[in-house]
C-alpha positions as CSV (number, residue, x, y, z in Angstrom):
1,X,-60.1,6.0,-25.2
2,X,-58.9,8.7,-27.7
3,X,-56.0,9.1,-29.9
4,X,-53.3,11.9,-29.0
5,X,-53.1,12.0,-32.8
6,X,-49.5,13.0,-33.8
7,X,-50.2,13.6,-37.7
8,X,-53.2,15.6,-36.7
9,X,-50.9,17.8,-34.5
10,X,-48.0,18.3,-36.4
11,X,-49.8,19.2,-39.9
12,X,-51.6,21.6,-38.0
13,X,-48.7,23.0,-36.0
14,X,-46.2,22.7,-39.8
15,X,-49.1,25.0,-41.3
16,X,-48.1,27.6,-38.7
17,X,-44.7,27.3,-39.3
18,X,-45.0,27.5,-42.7
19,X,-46.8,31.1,-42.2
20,X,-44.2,31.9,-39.8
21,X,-41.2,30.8,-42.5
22,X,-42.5,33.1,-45.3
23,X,-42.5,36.1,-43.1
24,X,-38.6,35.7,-42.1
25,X,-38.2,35.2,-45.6
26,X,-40.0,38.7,-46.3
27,X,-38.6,40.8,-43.4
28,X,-34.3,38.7,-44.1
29,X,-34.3,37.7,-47.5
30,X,-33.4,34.3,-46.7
31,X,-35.3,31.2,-45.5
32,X,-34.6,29.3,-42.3
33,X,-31.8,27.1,-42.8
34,X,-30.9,23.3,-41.7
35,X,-27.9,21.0,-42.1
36,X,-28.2,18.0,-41.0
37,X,-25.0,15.4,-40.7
38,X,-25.4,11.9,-41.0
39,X,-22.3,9.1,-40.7
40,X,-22.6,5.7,-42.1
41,X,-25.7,4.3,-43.4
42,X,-27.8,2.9,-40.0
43,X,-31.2,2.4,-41.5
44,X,-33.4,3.9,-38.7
45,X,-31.1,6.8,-39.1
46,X,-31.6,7.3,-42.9
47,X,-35.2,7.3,-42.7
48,X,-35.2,10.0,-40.0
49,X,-32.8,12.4,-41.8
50,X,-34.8,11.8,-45.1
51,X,-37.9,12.6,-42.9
52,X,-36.6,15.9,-41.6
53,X,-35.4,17.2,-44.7
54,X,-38.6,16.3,-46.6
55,X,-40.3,18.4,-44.0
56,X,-37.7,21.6,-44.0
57,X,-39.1,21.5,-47.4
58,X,-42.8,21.4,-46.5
59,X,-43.1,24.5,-44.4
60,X,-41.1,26.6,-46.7
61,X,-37.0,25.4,-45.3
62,X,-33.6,25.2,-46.6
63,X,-31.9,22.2,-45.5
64,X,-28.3,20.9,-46.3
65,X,-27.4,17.4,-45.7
66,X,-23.8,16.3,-45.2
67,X,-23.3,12.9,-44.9
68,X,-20.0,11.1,-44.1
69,X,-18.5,7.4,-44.0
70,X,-18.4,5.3,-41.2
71,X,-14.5,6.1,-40.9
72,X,-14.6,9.5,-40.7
73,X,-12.5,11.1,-37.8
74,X,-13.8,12.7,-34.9
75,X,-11.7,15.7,-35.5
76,X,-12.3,15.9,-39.0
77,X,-16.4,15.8,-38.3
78,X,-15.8,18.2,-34.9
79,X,-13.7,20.5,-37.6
80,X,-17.3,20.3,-39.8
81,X,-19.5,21.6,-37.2
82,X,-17.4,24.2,-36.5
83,X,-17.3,25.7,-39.7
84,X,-20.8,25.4,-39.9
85,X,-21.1,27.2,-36.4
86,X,-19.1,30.0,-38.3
87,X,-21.7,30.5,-41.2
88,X,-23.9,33.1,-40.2
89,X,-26.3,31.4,-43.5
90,X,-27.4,28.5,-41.1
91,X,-29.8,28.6,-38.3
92,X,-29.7,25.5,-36.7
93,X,-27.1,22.1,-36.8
94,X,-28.6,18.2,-36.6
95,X,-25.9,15.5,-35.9
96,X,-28.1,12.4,-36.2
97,X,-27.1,9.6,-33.4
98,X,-26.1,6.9,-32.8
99,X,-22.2,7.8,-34.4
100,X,-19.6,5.1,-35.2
101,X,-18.0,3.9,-31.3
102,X,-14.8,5.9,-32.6
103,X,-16.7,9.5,-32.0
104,X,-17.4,10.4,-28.6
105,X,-21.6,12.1,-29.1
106,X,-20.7,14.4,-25.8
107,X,-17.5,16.1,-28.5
108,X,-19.9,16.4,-30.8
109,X,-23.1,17.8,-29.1
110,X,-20.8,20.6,-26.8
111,X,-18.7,21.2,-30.3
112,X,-22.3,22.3,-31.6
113,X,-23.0,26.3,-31.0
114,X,-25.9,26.5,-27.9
115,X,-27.3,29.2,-30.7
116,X,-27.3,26.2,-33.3
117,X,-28.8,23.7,-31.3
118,X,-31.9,23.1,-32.5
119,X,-31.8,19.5,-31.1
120,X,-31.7,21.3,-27.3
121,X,-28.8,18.7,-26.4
122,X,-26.5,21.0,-25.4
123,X,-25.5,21.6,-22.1
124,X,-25.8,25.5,-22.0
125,X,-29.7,24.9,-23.7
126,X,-30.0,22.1,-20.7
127,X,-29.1,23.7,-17.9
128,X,-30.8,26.9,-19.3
129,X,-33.7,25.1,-19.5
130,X,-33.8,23.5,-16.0
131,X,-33.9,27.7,-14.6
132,X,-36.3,28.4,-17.1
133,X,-34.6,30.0,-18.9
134,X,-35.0,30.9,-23.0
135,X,-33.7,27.6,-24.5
136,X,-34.0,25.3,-27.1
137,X,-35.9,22.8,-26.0
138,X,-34.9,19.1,-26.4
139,X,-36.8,18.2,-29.6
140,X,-39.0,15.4,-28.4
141,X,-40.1,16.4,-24.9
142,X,-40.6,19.6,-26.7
143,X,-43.3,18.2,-29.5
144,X,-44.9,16.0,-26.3
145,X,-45.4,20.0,-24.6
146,X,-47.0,20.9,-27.7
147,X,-49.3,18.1,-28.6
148,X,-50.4,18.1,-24.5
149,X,-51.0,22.0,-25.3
150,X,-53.1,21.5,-28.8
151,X,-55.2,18.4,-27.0
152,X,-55.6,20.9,-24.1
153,X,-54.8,18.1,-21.5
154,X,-54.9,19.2,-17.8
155,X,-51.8,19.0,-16.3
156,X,-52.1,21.2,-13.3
157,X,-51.5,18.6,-10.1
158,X,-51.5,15.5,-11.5
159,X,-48.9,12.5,-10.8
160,X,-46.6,11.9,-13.9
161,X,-44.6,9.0,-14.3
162,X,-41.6,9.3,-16.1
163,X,-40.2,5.7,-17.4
164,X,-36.5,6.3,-18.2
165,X,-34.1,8.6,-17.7
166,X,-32.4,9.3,-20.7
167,X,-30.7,13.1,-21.5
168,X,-32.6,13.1,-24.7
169,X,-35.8,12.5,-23.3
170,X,-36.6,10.9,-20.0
171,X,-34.5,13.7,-18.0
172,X,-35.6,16.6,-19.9
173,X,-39.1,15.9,-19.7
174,X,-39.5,15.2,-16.1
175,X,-38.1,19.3,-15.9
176,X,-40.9,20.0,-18.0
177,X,-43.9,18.2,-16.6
178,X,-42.7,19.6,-12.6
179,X,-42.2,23.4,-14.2
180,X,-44.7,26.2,-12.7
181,X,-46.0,26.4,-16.8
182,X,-49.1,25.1,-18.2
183,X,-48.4,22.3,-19.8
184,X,-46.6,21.4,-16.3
185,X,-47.3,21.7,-12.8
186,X,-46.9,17.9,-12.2
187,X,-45.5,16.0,-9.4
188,X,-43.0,13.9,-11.1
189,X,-41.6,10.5,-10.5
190,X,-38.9,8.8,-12.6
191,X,-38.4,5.0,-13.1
192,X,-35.5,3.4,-15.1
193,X,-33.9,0.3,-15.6
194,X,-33.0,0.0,-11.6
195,X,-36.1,0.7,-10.4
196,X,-37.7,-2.5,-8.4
197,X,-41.2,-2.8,-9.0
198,X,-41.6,-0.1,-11.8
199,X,-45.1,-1.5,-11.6
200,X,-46.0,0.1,-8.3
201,X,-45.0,3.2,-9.6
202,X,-46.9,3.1,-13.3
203,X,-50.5,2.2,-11.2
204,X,-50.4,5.6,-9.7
205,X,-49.1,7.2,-12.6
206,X,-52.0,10.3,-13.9
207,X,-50.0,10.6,-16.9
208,X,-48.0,8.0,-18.1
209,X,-44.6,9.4,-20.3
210,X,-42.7,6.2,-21.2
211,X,-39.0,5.9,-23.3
212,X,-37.2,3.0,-22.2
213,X,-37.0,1.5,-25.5
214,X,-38.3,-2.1,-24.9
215,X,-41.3,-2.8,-27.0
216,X,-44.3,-3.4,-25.0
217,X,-42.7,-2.9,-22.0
218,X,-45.7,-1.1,-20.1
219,X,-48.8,-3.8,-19.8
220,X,-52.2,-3.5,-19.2
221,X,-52.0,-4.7,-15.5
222,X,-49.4,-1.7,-15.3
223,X,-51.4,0.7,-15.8
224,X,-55.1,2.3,-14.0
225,X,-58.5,3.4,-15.9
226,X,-58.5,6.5,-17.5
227,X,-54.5,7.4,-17.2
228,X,-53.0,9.4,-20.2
229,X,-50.5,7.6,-21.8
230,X,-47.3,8.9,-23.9
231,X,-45.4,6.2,-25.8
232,X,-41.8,7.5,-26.9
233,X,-40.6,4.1,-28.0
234,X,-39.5,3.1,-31.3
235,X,-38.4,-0.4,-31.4
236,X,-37.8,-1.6,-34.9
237,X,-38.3,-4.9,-36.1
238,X,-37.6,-6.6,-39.4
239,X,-40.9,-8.0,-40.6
240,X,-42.5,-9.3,-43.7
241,X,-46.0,-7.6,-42.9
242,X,-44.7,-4.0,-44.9
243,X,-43.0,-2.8,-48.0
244,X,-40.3,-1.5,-45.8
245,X,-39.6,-4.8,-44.4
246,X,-39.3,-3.7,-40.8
247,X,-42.1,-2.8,-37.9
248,X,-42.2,0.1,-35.3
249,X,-43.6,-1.2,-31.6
250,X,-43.8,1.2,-29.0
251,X,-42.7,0.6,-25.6
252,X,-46.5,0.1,-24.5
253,X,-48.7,-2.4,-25.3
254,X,-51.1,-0.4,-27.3
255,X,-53.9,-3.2,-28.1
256,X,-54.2,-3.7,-24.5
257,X,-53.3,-0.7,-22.6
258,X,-55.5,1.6,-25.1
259,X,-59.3,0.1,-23.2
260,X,-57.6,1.3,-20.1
261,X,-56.6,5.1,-21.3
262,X,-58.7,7.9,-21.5
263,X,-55.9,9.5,-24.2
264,X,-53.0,7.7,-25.6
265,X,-50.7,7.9,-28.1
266,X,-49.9,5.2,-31.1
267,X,-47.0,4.2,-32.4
268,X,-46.1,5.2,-35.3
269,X,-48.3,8.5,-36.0
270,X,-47.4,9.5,-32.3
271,X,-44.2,11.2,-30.8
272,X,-42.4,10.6,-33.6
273,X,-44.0,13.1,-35.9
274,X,-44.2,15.9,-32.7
275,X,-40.3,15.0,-32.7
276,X,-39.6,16.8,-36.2
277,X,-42.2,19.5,-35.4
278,X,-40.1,20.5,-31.8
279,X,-37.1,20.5,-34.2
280,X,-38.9,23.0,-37.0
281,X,-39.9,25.5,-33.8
282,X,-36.7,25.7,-33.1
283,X,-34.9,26.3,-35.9
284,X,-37.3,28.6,-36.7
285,X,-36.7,30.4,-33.6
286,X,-33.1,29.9,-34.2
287,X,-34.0,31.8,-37.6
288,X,-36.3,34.8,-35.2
289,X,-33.4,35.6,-32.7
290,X,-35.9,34.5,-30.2
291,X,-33.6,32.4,-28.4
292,X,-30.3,34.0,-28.4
């Protein structure tokens, strides 16, 4: 078993980016630029905004943070993003999720510019992506991509097993894994939360990608020797065990399933990580023109 190291990757990949930021900032004058948005105070959501703008900073960023109460109104946060789609200053627009019940995330996400998408959410950057088009890529499938790229894992005809079907991630990366690219060139099944006998599925599974968010939902008996596994999940729980008095469990058993797996990825220091660096590629290609 080895570790698909996610902290490995991404300081590697950030060092590129960094290289990559000071030259727009040498051929424009200005850095790449981020604004993040973030209503109410959900604790998983204020670590991951804190994390993202900690890392603009690394590789050389500007980042912006506007963060709202829980009552703002959808129009009033719909008027936000639209002003910010207006400033020709800002590459790329984050509206951490979830949002209160009151604000519909499909308003937000198509209120967002497709050339400010930097999350890939958006339905132009979806459907561009699905003809292979230039996109932005969806942030996390997109990291997955690029740590199966620096690992240089063989893709080429292999079965992948996609366990949920979420637009974020499960959907988006079941594109990716079938497309005639390198990382790619899989034959792709996906499993969700109505599939009977997920089980039968996950044994024949070359690659295992799983984001169902259930911790420890995949099992040992799930699983065959030597299958690459990709754990997506992040399932907090409060705990005494850490100074930050909660725990992150994947949605695979890791102690058990790891004996079994020729590479796998752990949770945290997996996915997660790879998720910030898919959202720094593409604001810096927001930044390039490379996209639009």
């Amino acid at each position: 078993m080895r570790l698909l190291d996610g902290k490995f990757v991404s300081d590697k990949l950030k060092e590129r980016i960094a290289e990559e930021a000071a030259e727009v900032l040498q051929k424009t004058g200005r850095k790449p630029h981020l604004v993040a948005i973030l209503v109410g105070h959900d604790g998983g959501s204020e670590t991951y905004v804190a994390s993202k703008i900690k890392n603009c900073e690394k590789v050389g960023f500007n980042s912006t943070l506007y963060r709202y109460e829980n009552d703002i109104t959808e129009d009033d946060l719909l008027k936000k993003i639209e002003e910010i789609n207006n400033d020709p200053e800002i590459d790329g627009i984050l509206v951490q999720l979830p949002l209160p019940k009151h604000i519909s995330p499909d308003k937000v996400t198509e209120r967002i510019s497709p050339e400010k998408d930097v999350d890939g959410f958006h339905p132009v950057n979806l459907g561009r992506m699905q003809r292979n088009l230039p996109s932005f890529l969806p942030a996390t499938p997109y990291g997955i991509m690029m740590m199966l790229t620096e690992y240089g894992i063989e893709t080429t005809g292999k079965h992948c097993v996609v366990v949920g079907r979420s637009n974020i991630v499960g959907s988006p990366m079941s594109i990716l894994m079938a497309r005639n690219t390198n990382p790619g060139n899989c034959t792709v099944t996906i499993c969700h939360s109505r599939t009977p006998d997920i089980k039968k599925f996950t044994l024949d599974a070359d690659i295992l990608i799983v984001a169902i968010g259930r911790k420890n939902f995949i099992t040992a008996d799930m699983v065959k020797d030597g299958v690459i596994v990709i754990d997506v999940g992040m399932n907090r729980e409060t705990s005494t065990e850490t100074k930050s008095g909660y725990k992150l469990y994947g949605d695979v058993d890791f102690g058990n399933v790891a004996p079994k797996s020729s590479w796998i990825t752990p949770v945290p220091g997996g996915v997660g990580l790879m998720t910030i660096v898919g959202l720094l590629k593409n604001t810096l290609a927001s930044a390039k023109k490379e996209i639009y």
